[in-house]
C-alpha positions in Angstrom: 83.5 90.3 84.3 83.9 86.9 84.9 79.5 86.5 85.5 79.6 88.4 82.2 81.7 85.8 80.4 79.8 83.3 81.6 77.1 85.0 79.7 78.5 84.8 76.8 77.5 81.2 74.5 80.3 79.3 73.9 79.5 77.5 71.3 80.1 78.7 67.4 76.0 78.1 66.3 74.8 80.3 69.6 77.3 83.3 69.0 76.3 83.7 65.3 72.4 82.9 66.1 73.1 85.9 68.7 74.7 88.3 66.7 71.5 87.8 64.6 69.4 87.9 66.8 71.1 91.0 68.2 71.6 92.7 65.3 67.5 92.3 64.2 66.5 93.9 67.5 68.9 96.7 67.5 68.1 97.6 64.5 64.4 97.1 64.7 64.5 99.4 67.8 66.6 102.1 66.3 64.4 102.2 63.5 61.6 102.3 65.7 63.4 105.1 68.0 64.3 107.6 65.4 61.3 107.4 63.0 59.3 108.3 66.3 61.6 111.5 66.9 61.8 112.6 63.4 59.6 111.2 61.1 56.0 112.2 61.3 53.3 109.9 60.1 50.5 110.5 57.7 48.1 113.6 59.2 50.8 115.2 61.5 51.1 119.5 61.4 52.6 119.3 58.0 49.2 119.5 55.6 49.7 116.3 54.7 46.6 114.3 53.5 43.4 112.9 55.4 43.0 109.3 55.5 39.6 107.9 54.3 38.2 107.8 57.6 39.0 111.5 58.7 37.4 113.1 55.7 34.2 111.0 55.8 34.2 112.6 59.5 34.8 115.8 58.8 32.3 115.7 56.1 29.3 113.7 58.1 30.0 116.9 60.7 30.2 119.7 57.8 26.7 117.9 56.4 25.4 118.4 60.0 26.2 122.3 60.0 22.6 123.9 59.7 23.9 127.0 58.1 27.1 128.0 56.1 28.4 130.3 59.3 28.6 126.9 61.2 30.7 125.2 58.0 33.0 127.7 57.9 33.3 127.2 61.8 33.9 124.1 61.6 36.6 124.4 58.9 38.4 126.9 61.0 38.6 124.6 63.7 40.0 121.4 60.8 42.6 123.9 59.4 44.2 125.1 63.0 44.7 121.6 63.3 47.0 122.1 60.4 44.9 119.8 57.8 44.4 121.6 54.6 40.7 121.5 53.4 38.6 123.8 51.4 34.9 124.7 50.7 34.5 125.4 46.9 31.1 126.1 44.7 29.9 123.1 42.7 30.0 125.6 39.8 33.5 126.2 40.2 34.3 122.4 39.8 31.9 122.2 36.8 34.3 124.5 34.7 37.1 122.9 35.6 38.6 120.8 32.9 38.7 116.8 33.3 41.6 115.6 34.6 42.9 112.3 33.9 42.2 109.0 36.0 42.7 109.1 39.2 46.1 107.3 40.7 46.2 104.2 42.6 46.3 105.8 46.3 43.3 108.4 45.4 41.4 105.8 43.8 41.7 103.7 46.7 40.5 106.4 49.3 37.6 106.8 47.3 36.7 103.4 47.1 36.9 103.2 50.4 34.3 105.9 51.2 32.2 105.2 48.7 32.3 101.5 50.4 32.6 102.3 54.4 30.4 104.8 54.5 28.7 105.7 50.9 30.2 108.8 50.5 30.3 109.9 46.6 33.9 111.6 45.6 32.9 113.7 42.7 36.6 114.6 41.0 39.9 114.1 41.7 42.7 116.2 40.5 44.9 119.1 41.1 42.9 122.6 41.5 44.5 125.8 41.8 45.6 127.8 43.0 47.9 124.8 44.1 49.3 121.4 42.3 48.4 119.5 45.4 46.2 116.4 44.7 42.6 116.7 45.9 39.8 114.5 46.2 36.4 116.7 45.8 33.3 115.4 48.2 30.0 117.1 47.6 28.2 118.2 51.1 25.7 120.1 49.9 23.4 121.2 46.7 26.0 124.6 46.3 29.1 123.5 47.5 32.1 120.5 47.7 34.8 119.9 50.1 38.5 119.7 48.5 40.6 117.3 50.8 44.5 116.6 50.3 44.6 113.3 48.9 47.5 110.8 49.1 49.6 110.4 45.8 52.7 108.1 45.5 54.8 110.9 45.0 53.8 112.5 48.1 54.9 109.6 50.2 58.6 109.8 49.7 59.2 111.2 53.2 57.5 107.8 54.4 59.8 106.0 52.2 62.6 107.4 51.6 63.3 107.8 55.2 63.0 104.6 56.9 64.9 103.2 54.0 67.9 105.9 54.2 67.6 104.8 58.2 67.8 101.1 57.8 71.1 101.8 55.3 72.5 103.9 57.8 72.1 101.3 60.5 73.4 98.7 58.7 76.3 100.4 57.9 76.7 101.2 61.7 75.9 97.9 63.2 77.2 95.6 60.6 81.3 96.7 61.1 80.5 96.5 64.9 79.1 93.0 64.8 81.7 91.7 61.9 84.4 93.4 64.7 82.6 91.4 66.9 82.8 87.8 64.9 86.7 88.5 64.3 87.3 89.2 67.8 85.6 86.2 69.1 84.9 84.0 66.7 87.7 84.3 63.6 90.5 85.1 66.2 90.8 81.8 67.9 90.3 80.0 64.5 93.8 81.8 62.8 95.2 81.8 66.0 95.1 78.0 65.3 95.6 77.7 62.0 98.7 79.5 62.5 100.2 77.4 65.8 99.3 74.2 63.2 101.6 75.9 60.6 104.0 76.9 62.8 104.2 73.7 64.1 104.3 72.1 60.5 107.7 74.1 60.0 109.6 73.8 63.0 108.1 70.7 65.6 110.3 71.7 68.5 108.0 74.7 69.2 106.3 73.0 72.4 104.2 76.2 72.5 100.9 75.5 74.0 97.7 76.6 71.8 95.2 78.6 73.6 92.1 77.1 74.2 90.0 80.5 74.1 87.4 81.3 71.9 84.3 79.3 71.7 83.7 75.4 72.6 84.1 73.8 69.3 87.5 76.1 68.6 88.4 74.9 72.4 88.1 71.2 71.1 90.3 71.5 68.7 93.0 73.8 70.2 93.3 70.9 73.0 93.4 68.1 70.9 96.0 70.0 68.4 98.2 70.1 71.8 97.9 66.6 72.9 99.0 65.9 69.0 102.0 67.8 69.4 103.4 66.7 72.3 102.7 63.0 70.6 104.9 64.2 67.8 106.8 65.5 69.8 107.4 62.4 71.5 107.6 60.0 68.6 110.3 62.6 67.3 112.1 62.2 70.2 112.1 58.6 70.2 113.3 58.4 66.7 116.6 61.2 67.3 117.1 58.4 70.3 116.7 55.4 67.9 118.7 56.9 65.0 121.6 57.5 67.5 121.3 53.9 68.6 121.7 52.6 64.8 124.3 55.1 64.2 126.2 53.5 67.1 125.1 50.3 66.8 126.2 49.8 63.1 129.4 51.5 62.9 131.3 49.0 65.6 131.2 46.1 63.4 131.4 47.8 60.0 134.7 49.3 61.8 135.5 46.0 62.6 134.4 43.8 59.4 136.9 47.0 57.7 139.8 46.2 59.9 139.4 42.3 59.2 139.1 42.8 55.6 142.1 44.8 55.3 144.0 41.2 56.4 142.9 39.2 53.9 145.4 38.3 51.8 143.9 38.0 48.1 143.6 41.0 46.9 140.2 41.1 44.7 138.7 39.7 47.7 139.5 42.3 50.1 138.9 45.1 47.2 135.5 43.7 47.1 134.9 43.5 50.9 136.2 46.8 51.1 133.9 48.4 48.8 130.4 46.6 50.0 131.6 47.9 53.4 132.2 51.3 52.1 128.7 51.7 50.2 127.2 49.8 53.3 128.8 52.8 55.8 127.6 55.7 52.9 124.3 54.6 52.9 124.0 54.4 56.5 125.4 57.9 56.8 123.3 59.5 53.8 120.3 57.7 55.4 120.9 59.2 59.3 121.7 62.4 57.2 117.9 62.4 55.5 115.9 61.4 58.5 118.0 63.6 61.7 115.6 66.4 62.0 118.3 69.3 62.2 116.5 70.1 58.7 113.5 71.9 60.3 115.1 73.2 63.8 117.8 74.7 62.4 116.6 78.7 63.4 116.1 81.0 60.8 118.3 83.8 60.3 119.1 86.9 57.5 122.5 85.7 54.8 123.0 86.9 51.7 122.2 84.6 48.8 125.0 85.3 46.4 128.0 84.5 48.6 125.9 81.9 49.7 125.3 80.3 46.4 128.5 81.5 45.2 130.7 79.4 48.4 129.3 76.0 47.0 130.2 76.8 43.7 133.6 77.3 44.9 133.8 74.4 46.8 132.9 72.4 44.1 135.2 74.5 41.5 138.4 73.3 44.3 137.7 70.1 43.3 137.6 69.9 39.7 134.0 70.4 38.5 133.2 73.1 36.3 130.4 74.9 38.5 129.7 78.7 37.6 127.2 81.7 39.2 125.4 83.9 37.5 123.4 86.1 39.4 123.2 89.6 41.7 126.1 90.4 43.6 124.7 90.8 47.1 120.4 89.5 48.1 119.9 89.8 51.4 117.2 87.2 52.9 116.1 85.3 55.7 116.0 81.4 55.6 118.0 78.6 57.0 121.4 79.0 55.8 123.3 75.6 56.3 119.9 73.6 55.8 119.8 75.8 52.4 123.5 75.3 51.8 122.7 71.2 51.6 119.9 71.4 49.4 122.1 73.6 47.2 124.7 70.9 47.3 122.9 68.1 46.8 121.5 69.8 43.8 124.7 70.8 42.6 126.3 67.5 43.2 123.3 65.7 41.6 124.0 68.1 38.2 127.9 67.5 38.0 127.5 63.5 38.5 125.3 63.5 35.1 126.8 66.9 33.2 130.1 68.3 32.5 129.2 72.0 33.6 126.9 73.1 35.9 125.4 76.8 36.2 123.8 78.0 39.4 121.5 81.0 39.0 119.9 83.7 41.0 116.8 86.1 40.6 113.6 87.6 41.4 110.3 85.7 40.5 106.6 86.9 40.0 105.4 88.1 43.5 109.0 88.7 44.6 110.2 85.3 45.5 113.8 84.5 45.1 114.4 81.9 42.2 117.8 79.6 42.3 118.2 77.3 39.1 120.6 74.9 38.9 121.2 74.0 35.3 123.2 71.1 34.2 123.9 70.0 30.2 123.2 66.5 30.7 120.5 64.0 29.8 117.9 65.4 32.0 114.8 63.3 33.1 111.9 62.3 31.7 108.6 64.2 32.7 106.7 60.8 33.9 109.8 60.5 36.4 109.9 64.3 37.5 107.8 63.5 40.6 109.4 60.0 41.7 113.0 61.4 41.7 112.0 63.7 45.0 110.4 60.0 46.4 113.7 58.8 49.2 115.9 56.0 47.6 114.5 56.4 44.4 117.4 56.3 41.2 116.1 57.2 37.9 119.6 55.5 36.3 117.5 54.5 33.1 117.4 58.1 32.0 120.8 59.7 34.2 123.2 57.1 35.0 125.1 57.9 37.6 128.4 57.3 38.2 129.3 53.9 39.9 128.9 53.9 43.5 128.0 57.4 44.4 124.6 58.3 46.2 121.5 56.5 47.0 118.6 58.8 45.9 118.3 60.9 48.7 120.1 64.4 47.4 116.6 65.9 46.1 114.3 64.0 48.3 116.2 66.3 51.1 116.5 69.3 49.1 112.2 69.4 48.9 111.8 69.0 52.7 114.6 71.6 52.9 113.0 74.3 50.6 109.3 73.2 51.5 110.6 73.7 55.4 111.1 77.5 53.7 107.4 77.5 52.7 109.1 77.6 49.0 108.3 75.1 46.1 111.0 72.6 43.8 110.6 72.2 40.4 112.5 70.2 37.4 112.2 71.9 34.2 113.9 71.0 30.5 116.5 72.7 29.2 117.5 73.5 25.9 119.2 72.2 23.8 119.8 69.7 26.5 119.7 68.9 30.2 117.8 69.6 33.3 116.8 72.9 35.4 116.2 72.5 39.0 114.4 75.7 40.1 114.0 76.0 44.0 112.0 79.0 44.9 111.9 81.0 48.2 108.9 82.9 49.1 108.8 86.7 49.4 108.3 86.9 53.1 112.3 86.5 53.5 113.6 89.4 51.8 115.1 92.0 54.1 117.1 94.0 50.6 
């Protein structure tokens, strides 16, 4: 086995120039096999016609016959041999009506004995007591031969058969070769397509792709893994920086906080006091977006009403007017606290800028769960519908928000969360007024 695989070309041009190649001669020597067992060509025991060359033969030796005993001899001998041909009167032919022109194969065999060896065909047509086409060649003053003659409609054995084999190969040999090219060829590419993807969603996978499959396929598998363990890496050093700033940071805001608290004039400290607080909130809401417990969080099956319908509560406790509308139980599989905070941030972004918020719940086209979360206030402009998703960016032209509270990072985290699902985000108008944010979970999760 292992001689055999180093047989096989590595490379993707060689194993598709192969399977050509292979597939050309197996077909051309099946073709060649089975017309040799079961189709006979042109003269064999079946009374099919004489080519131009066999009659003028058999009628240079009927011409040598001395005497009509020996003709009829000699056609004995030519019809054993399973070859029709017949000895008629000249008078006979003469009262036959005239048959139309002769067709293209007939013509041509006369042509050709009239050419190769100036032999004069007198008629063509079909004579009883058959409707066989013959070819009528005079050998003496009293009497013509009648030969079979080739017509287009008696060659459909010759035609008809090769072509019904050469279907029926191809329809054998092409699923065995396209098996073939998935096995060896497609295989290894989806294989890595897939590892790519899979890495795309969760980067902690330190699954090594295989390498199998041809060269080029190879390449790429091994330089996919040396990228991902350089992600890897660089992820790694970032969850080790971000820790660093997180500690860094908060010792002297703690401390700056403590020290404000002793000054004595109050709208100084107030103001201290509040820097230092949007200072610490940012810091948190920024560690928040960029810790990567977004995408390794493990997926896992919850049920998206008392999901949706938790954070509504939660923000009900504290005075907002946040409602559900949907099913009463949808089973599916996603990450439920990553979900959770893109839910919330949603949410939270809808009652800074409304005065009632409605969180929804259904099925989409293909099956795909659709939450909306629809607020009554301003809503956004459709030039800024893309740049709101973009990290720190605060469209308080069209929403202003209230003083103080967030820093543009609630739906930049609620994308990566639902595009982490493989789902999309959308902001859509409402009517009369207000904004729809419609986050929609692909049909792969659903378990109801």
């Amino acid at each position: 086995m292992r001689i055999l695989g180093r047989l096989i070309p590595r490379s993707i041009a060689t194993q598709i120039t192969g399977i050509v190649a292979a597939s050309v001669l197996l077909g051309i020597g099946l073709t060649a096999a089975l017309s040799f067992l079961f189709f006979d060509g042109p003269g064999m025991k079946d009374g099919t016609y004489l080519s131009a060359a066999g009659i003028a033969k058999i009628t240079q030796v009927v011409r040598d016959a001395e005497t009509t005993e020996d003709i009829d001899a000699v056609l004995a001998v030519i019809r054993r041999a399973d070859f029709d041909v017949a000895r008629v009167p000249l008078a006979e032919l003469a009262a036959l009506p005239d048959n139309p022109p002769m067709p293209i194969l007939p013509s041509l065999v006369a042509h050709q004995l009239k050419a190769n060896w100036g032999i004069q065909v007198l008629a063509g047509g079909r004579f009883p007591p058959d409707t066989a086409y013959r070819l009528a060649v005079q050998i003496d003053d009293r009497s013509a031969l009648l030969f079979e003659a080739p017509t287009l409609a008696g060659q459909w054995r010759i035609i008809l058969g090769p072509t019904v084999l050469i279907i029926i190969i191809m329809i054998v040999f092409v699923p065995f070769l396209s098996i073939y090219a998935v096995r060896w060829i497609i295989a290894p590419l989806s294989a890595l397509g897939a590892a790519a993807e899979s890495f795309g969603r969760s980067p902690d996978d330190d699954r090594l792709v295989s390498r199998g499959g041809p060269r080029e396929i190879g390449q790429v598998a091994g330089a996919l893994n040396t990228m991902r363990t350089r992600i890897r890496a660089l992820i790694d050093d970032r969850t080790r920086m971000l820790a660093a700033i997180s500690h860094d940071l908060r010792t002297p805001l703690t401390r700056l906080r403590l020290r404000a608290e002793r000054i004595e004039d109050p709208e100084l400290r107030d103001g201290i006091l509040y820097e230092v607080v949007r200072i610490s909130g940012m810091l948190d809401e920024t560690l928040e977006y960029l810790q990567p417990g977004i995408r390794e969080e493990r997926m896992s099956p919850v049920d998206l009403s008392s999901l949706l319908q938790t954070v509504c509560t939660e923000f009900g406790d504290v005075g907002h007017s946040v409602a559900y509308a949907g099913p009463p139980r949808l089973a599916w599989v996603c990450r439920p606290n990553a979900l959770t905070r893109a839910v919330s941030n949603v949410v939270d972004n809808g009652v800074q800028h409304g005065s009632a918020v409605r969180v929804g719940l259904q099925f989409g086209e293909g099956g795909v769960a659709e939450i909306e979360v629809a607020d009554d206030g301003p809503g956004i402009p459709a030039p800024l519908r893309e740049k709101v998703f973009d990290p720190f960016f605060k469209g308080d032209d069209s929403r202003p928000a209230t003083a103080g509270r967030g820093f543009g990072l609630g739906l930049s985290i609620a994308r990566d969360v639902i595009r982490g699902h493989g789902g999309r985000i959308e902001l859509l108008d409402r009517v009369p007024h207000g904004l729809i944010v419609r986050m929609s979970l692909p049909a792969s999760g659903n378990i109801s």
